[in-house]
C-alpha positions as CSV (number, residue, x, y, z in Angstrom):
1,X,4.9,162.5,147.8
2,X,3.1,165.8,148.3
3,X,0.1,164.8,147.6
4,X,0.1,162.1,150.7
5,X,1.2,164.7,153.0
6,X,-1.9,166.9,151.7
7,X,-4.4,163.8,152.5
8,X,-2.4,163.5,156.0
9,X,-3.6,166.7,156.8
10,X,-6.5,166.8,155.3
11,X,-6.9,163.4,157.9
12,X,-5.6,165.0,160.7
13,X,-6.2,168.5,161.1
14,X,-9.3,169.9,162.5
15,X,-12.5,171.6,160.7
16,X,-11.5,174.8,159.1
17,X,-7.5,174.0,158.7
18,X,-7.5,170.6,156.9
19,X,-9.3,171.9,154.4
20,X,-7.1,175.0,153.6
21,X,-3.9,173.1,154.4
22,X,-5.3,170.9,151.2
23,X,-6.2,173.3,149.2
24,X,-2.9,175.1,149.4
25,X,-0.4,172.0,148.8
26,X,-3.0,170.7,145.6
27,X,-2.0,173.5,143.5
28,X,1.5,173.3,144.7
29,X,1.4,169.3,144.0
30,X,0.5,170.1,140.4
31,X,3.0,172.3,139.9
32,X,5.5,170.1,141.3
33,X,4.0,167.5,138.7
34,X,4.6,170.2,135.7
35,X,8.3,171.1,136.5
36,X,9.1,167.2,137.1
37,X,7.6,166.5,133.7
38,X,9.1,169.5,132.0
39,X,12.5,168.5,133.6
40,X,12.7,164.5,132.4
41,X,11.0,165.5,129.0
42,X,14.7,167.3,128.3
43,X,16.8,164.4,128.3
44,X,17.0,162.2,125.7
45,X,16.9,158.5,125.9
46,X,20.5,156.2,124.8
47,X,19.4,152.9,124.1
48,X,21.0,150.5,121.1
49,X,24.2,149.2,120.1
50,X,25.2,153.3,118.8
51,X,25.9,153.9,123.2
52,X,28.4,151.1,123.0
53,X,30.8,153.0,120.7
54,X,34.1,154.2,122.4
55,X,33.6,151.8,124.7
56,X,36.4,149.1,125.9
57,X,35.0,145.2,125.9
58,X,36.8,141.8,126.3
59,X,36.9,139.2,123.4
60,X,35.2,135.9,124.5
61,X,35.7,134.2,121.1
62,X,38.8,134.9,119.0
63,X,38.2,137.9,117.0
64,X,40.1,136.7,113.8
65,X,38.1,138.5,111.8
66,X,34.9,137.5,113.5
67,X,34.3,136.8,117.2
68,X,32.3,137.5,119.9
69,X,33.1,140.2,122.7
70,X,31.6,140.5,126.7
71,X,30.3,144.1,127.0
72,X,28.5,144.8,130.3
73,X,27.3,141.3,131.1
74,X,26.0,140.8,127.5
75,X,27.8,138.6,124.6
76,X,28.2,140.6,121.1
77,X,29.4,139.1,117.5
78,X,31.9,141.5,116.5
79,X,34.6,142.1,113.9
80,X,38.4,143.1,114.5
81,X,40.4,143.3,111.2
82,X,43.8,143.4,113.1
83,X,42.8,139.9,114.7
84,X,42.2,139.8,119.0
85,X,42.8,136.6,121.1
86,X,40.4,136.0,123.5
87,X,40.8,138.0,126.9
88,X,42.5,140.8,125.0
89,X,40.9,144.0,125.7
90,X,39.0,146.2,122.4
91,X,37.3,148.9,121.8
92,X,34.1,149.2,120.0
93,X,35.1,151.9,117.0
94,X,31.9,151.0,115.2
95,X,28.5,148.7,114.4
96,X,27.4,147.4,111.4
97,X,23.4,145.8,112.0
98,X,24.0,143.8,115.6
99,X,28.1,143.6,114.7
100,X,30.5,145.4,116.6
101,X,33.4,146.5,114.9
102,X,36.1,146.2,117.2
103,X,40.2,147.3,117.0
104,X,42.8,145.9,119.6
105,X,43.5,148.4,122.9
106,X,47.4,147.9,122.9
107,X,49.2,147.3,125.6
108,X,46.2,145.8,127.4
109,X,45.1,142.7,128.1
110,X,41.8,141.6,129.8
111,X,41.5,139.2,133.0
C-alpha cells in the first residue's frame, strides 16, 4: 500500500519534491516489507485432521462402532466405542489415518 502512495507522489508532486518524497517512502516500503515478513514467518500453520481434536461434531451415520460425523461443513468416518445415534453431539478425542475417534458429549444432543 505504501509503495502506491510513493508512485502517487512521485506522479503528482513537482520537480525536486516527487523525487525525494519517493526516495524516502522506498526505503520505508522495504522495511515495512521485512517486519511483515518477519511477523507471519512466526506463526505456524494448523492444517490436518490433528486441529480437529477436542473439538465437538454431530454424528450423521450411527456411530456403532463405525460412523460418519459432520465437522465444519465436512463429512468424517469416525469411531465411537460407547456407540452415538445420529444427531447426538461427540467429541473428537483422537485420529487414527482419516478416522476420527470419537466419545459421546453427555447430556447433549445435536439439532
Amino acid at each position: 500500500m505504501l509503495i502506491f502512495l510513493a508512485i502517487a507522489l512521485l506522479l503528482l508532486l513537482s520537480s525536486p519534491w516527487n523525487l525525494i518524497a519517493f526516495l524516502v517512502l522506498l526505503p520505508v516500503w522495504v522495511l515495512e516489507l521485512f517486519g511483515w515478513n518477519r511477523t507471519t514467518k512466526r506463526y505456524r500453520k494448523s492444517v490436518g485432521a490433528d486441529t480437529l481434536i477436542g473439538r465437538e461434531a454431530v454424528v450423521s451415520v450411527s456411530c456403532r462402532p463405525v460412523g460418519q460425523v459432520r465437522l465444519d461443513g465436512e463429512i468424517w468416518e469416525a469411531r465411537c466405542e460407547a456407540g452415538a445415534g445420529t444427531g447426538e453431539r461427540v467429541r473428537v478425542t483422537g485420529r487414527k489415518r482419516l478416522t476420527l475417534i470419537v466419545e459421546p458429549v453427555a447430556g447433549l444432543t445435536g439439532s
